[in-house]
Structure formats: structure tokens, C-alpha cells
C-alpha positions in Angstrom: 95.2 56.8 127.7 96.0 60.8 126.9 97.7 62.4 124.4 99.5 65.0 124.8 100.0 67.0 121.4 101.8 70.3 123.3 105.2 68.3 122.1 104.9 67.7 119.1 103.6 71.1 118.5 106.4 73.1 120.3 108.7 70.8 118.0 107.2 71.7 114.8 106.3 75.4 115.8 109.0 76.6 113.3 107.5 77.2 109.5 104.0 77.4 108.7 101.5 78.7 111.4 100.1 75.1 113.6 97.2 78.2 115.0 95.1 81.3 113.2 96.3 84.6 114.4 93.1 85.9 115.4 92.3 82.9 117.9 93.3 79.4 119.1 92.3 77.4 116.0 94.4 75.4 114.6 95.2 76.2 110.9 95.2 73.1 107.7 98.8 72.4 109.2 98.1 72.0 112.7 95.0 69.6 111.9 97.0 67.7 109.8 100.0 67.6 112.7 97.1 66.5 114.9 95.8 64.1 112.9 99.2 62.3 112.3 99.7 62.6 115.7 96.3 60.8 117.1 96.9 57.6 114.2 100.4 57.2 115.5 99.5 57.2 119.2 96.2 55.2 118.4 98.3 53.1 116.2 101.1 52.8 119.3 98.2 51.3 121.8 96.7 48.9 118.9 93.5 50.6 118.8 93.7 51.1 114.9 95.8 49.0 112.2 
């Protein structure tokens, strides 16, 4: 399976910064987004509890 997180981050782009201005790491909100993101999906396919 593959997750795509581009969604999820276009839909949340608005507010705080997902990415660090001076490269393409994401910032404490963007992990978090991530994060939340991977334990739904892994969540959605039973790999977790």
C-alpha cells in the first residue's frame, strides 16, 4: 500500500507553515500532520490498533 500525504497537505496548507522556508523540511506541524496521517492510514488497512 502507498500513501499519499500531497492531499492532506494541500488541504491544510492554510495557517501555520507544514515546510521551513529555507528548504523542503517539514516544520513541528507538518510532522505532526504526517504522523496523524500514517496512524489513520495504517490504522484504515489494520496494521496498527
Amino acid at each position: 500500500p502507498v500513501l499519499d500525504l500531497y492531499p492532506c497537505f494541500q488541504k491544510h496548507a492554510k495557517g501555520a507553515p507544514l515546510f521551513f522556508k529555507q528548504d523542503i523540511h517539514w516544520t513541528g506541524r507538518g510532522h505532526q500532520l504526517a504522523a496523524d496521517e500514517i496512524l489513520k492510514f495504517l490504522r484504515s488497512v489494520h496494521y496498527v490498533e
